[in-house]
MARLUMPA-311817 format. One record per residue (C-alpha): residue number from 0; residue in one letter; x, y, z. Coordinates in Angstrom, 3 decimals, padded with zeros to 6 digits, m for minus. Layout:
N
<k = NUM&r = A&east = X&north = Y&up = Z>;
...
! end
This chain:
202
<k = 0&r = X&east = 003.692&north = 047.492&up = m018.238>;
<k = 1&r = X&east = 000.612&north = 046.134&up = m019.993>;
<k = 2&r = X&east = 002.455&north = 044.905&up = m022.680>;
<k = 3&r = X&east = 004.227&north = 042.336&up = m019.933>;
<k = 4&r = X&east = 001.475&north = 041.969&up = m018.550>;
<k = 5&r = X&east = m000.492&north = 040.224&up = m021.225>;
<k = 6&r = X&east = 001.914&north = 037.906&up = m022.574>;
<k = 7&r = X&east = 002.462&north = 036.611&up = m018.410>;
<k = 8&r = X&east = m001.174&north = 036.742&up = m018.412>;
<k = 9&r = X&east = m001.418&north = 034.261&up = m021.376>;
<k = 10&r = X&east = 001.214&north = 032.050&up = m019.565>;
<k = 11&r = X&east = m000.208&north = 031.566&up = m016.755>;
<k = 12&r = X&east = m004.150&north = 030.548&up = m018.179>;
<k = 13&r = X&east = m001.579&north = 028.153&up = m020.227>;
<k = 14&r = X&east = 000.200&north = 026.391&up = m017.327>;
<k = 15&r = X&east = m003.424&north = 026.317&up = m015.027>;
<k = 16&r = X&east = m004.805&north = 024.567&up = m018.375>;
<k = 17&r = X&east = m002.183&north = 022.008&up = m018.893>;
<k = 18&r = X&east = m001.969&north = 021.343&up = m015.255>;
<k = 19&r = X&east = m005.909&north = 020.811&up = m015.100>;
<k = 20&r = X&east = m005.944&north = 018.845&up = m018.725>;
<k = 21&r = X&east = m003.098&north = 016.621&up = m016.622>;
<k = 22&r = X&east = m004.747&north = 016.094&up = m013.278>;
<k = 23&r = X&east = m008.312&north = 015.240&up = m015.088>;
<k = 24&r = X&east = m006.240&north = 012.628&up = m016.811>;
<k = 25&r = X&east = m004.650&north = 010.910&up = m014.189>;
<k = 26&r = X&east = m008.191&north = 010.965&up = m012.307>;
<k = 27&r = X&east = m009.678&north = 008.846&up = m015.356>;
<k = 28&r = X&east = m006.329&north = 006.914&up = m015.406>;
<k = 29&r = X&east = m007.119&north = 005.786&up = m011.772>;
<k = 30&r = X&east = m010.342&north = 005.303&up = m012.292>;
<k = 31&r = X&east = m010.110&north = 002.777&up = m015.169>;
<k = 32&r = X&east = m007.413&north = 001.151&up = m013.226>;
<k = 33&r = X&east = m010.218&north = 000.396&up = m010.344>;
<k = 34&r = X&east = m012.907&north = m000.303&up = m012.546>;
<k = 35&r = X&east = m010.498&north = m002.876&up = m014.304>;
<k = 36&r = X&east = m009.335&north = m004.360&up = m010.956>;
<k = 37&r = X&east = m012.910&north = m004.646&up = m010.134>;
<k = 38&r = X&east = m014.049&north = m006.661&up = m013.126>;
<k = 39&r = X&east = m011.151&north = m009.306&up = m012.478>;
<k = 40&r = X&east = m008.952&north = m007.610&up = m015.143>;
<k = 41&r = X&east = m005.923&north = m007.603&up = m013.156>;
<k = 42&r = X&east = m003.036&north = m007.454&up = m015.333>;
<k = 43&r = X&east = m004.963&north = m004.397&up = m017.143>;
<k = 44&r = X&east = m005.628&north = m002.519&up = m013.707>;
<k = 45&r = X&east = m001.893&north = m002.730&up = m013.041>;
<k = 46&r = X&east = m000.446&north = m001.366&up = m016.134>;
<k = 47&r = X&east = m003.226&north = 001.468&up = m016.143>;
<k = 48&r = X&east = m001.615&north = 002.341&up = m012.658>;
<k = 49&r = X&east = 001.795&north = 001.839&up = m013.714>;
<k = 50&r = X&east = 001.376&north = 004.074&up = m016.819>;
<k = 51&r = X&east = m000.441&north = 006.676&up = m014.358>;
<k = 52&r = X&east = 002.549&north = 006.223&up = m011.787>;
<k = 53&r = X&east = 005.133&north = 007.606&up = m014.250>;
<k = 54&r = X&east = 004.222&north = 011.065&up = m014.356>;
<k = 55&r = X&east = 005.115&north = 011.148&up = m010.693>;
<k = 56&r = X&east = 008.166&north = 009.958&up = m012.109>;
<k = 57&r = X&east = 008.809&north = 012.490&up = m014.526>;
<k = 58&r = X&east = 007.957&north = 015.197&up = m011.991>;
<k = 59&r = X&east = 008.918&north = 013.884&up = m008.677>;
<k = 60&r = X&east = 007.910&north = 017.236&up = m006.787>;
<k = 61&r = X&east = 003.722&north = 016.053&up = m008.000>;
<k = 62&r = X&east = 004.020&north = 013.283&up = m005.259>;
<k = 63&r = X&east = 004.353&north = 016.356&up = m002.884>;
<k = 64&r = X&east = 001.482&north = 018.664&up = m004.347>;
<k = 65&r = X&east = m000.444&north = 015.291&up = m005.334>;
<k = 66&r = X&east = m000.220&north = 013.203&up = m001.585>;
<k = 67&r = X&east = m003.347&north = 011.176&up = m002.451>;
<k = 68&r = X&east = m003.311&north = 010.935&up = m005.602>;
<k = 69&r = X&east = m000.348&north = 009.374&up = m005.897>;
<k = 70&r = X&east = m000.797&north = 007.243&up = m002.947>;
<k = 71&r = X&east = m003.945&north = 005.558&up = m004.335>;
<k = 72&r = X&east = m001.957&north = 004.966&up = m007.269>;
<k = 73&r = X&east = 001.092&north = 003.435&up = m005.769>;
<k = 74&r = X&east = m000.451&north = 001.590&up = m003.195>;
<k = 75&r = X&east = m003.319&north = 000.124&up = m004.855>;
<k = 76&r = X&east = m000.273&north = m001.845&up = m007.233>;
<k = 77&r = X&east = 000.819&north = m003.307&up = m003.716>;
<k = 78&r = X&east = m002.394&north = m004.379&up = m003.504>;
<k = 79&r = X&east = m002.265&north = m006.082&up = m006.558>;
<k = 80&r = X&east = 000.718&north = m007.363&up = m005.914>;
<k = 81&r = X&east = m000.367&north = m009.197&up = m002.669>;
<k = 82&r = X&east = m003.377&north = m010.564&up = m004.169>;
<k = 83&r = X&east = m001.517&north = m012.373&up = m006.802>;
<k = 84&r = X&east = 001.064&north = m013.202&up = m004.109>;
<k = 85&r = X&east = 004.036&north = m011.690&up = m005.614>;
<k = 86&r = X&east = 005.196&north = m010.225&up = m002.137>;
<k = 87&r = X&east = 009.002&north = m009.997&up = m003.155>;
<k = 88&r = X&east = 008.163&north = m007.161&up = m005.875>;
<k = 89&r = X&east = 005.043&north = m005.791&up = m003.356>;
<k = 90&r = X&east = 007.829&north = m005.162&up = m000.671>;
<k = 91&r = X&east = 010.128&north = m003.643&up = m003.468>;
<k = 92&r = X&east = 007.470&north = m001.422&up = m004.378>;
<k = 93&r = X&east = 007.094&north = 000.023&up = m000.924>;
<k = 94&r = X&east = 010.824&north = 000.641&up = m000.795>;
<k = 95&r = X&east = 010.223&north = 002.435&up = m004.324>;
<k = 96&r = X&east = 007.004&north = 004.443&up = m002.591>;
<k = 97&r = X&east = 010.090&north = 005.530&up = 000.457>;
<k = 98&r = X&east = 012.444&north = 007.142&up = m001.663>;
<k = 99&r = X&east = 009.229&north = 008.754&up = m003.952>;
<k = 100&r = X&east = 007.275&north = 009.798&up = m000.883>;
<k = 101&r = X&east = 008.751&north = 009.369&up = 002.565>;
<k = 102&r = X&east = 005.826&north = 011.048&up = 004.158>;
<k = 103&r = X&east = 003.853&north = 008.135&up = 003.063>;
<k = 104&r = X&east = 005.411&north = 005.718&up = 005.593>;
<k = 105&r = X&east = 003.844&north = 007.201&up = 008.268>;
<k = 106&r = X&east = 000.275&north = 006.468&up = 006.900>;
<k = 107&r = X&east = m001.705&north = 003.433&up = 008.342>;
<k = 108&r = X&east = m002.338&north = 002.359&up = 004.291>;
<k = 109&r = X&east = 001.479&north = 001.777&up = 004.123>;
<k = 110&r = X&east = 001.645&north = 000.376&up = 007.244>;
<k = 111&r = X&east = m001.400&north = m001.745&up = 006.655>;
<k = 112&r = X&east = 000.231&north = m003.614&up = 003.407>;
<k = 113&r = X&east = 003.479&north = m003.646&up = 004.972>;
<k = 114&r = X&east = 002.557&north = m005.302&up = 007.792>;
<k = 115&r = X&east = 000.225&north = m008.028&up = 005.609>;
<k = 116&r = X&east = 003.439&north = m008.656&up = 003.814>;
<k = 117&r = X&east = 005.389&north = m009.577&up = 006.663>;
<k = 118&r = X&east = 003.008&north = m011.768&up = 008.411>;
<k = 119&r = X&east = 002.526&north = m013.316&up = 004.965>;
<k = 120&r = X&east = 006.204&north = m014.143&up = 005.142>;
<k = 121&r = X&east = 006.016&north = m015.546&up = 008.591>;
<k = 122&r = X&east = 003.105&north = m017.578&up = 007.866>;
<k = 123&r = X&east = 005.135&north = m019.233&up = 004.524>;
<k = 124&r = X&east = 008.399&north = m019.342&up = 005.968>;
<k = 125&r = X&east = 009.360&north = m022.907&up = 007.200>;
<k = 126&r = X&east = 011.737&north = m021.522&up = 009.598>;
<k = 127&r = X&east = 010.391&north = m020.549&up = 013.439>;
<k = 128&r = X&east = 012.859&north = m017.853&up = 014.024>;
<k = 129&r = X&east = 012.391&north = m016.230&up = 010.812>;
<k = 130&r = X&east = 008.695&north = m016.685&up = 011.211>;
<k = 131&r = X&east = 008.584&north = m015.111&up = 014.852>;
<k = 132&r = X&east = 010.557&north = m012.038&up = 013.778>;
<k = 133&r = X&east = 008.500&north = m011.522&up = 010.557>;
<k = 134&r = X&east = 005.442&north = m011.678&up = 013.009>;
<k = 135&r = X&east = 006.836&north = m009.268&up = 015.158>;
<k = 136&r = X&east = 007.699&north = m006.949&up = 012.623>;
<k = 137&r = X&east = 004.154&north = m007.036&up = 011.347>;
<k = 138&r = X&east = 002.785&north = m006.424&up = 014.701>;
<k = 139&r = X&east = 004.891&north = m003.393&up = 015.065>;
<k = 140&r = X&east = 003.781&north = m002.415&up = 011.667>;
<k = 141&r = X&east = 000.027&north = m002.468&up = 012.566>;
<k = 142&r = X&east = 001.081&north = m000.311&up = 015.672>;
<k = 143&r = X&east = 002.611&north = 002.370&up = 013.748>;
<k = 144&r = X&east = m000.289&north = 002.044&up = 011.459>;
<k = 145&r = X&east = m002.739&north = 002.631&up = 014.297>;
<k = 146&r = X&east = m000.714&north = 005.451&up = 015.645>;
<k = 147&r = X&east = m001.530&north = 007.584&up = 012.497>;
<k = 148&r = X&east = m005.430&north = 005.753&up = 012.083>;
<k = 149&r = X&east = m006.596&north = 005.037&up = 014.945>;
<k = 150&r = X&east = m010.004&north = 004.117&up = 013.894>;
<k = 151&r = X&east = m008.595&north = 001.823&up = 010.619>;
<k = 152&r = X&east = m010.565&north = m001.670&up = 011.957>;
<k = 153&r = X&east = m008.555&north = m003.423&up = 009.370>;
<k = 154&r = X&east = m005.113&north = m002.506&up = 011.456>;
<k = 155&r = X&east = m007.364&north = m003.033&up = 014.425>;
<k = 156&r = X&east = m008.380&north = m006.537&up = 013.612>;
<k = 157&r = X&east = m005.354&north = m007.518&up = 012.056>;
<k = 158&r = X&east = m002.785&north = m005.814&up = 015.578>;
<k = 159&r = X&east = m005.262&north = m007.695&up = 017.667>;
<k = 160&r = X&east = m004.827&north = m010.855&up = 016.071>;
<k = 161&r = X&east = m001.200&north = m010.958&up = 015.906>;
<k = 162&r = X&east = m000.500&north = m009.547&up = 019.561>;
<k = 163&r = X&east = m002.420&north = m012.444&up = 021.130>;
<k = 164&r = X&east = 000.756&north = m014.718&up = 019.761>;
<k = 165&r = X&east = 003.008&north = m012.352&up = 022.038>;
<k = 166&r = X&east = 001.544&north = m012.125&up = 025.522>;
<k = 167&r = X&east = 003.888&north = m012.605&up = 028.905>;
<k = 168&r = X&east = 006.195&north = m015.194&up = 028.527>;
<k = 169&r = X&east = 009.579&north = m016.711&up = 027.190>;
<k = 170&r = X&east = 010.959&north = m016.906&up = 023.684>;
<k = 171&r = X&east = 010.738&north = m020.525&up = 023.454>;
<k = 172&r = X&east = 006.461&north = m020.208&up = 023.730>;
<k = 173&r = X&east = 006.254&north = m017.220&up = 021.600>;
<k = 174&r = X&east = 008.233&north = m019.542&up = 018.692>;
<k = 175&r = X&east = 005.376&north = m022.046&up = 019.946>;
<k = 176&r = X&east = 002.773&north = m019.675&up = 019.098>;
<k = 177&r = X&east = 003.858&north = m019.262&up = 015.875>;
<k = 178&r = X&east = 004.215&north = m022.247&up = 014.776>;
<k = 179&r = X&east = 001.194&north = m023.479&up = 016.108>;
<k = 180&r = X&east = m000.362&north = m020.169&up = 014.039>;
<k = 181&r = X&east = 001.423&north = m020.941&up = 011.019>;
<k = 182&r = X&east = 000.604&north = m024.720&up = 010.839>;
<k = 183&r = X&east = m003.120&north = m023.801&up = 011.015>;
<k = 184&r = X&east = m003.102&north = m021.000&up = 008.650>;
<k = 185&r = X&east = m000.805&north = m022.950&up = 006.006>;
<k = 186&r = X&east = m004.274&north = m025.206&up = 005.642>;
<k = 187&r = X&east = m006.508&north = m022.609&up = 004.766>;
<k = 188&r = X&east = m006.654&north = m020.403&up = 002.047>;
<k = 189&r = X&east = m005.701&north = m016.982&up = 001.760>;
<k = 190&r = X&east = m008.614&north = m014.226&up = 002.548>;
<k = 191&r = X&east = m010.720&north = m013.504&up = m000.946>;
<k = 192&r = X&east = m010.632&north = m010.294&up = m002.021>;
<k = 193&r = X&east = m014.135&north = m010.038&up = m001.049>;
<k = 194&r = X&east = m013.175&north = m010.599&up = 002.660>;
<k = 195&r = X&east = m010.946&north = m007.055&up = 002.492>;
<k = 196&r = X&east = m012.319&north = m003.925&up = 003.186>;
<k = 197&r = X&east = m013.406&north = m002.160&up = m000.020>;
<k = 198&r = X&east = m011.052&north = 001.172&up = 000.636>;
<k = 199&r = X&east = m008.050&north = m002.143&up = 001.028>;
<k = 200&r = X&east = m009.154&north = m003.650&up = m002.376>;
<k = 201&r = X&east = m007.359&north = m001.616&up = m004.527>;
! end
């Protein structure tokens, strides 16, 4: 029996290293990746999180044992994504995150981006009805957002501001709305990076 018993001993201090050696890595990984994105380096920040991303990759079950981790690391390059306004890969990196992680689009970070994404598309879209239903999937987004973070005043602020388009009243107003919205909008500039919260700034 003792002879088993040390070699399984051995095995396991192995594995526990490894797995400690690997987590302390993708820690540093993520950090560099924030410090990067911090100092303006963002084509560095996203490869740092894209290299760090594939080990969840190469071990799907992590994602499950590693929620946050890998969440930070995912959504953070949706983050990036938006800010350089490259919102058709952003949303295909959210369907990516789905099949990875379905738990993860019940959080109010998913819902959060998902929902900036759409209203981003209603606000550049130069067609009404497209616009209106892109805006009223983003609204719905910051809902189910809200419903898991209740206290997120990012989803707050941003729900708020998109339900006053949609109060009582007939299609042809709420496409009214919108537009009106959009045509204002369309002259400003997109929020800095400053403007976001700092737990949204990736």
């Amino acid at each position: 029996m003792k002879r088993l018993f040390t070699p399984l001993f051995y095995f396991v201090i192995f594995i526990v290293s490894v797995s400690l050696i690997g987590y302390g890595w993708l820690i540093l990984q993520t950090q560099a990746a924030q410090t990067a994105h911090e100092q303006g380096d963002i084509q560095g920040a996203s490869q740092i999180y894209g290299r760090a991303e594939k080990v969840f990759y190469f071990v799907p079950w992590l994602s499950r044992i590693l929620p946050d981790e890998y969440r930070d690391v995912s959504l953070r390059q949706v983050a990036i994504l938006y800010e350089e306004d490259r919102s058709d890969e952003a949303f295909e990196k959210l369907e990516q995150i789905s099949m990875t992680a379905p738990s993860l689009t019940e959080s109010g970070e998913y819902s959060f981006w998902t929902g900036n994404l759409l209203l981003r598309r209603a606000l550049q879209t130069k067609d009404t009805e497209t616009s209106v239903n892109a805006a009223k999937a983003a609204l719905a987004e910051y809902q189910k957002g809200l419903a898991a973070q209740p206290d997120d005043w990012d989803l707050k602020y941003n729900f708020e501001l998109v339900s006053q388009l949609f109060q009582k009243g007939d299609k042809s107003k709420d496409e009214q709305k919108v537009k009106s919205l959009v045509d204002k909008m369309r002259q400003q500039n997109e929020p800095s990076r400053e403007e976001l919260a700092p737990e949204k700034r990736g």
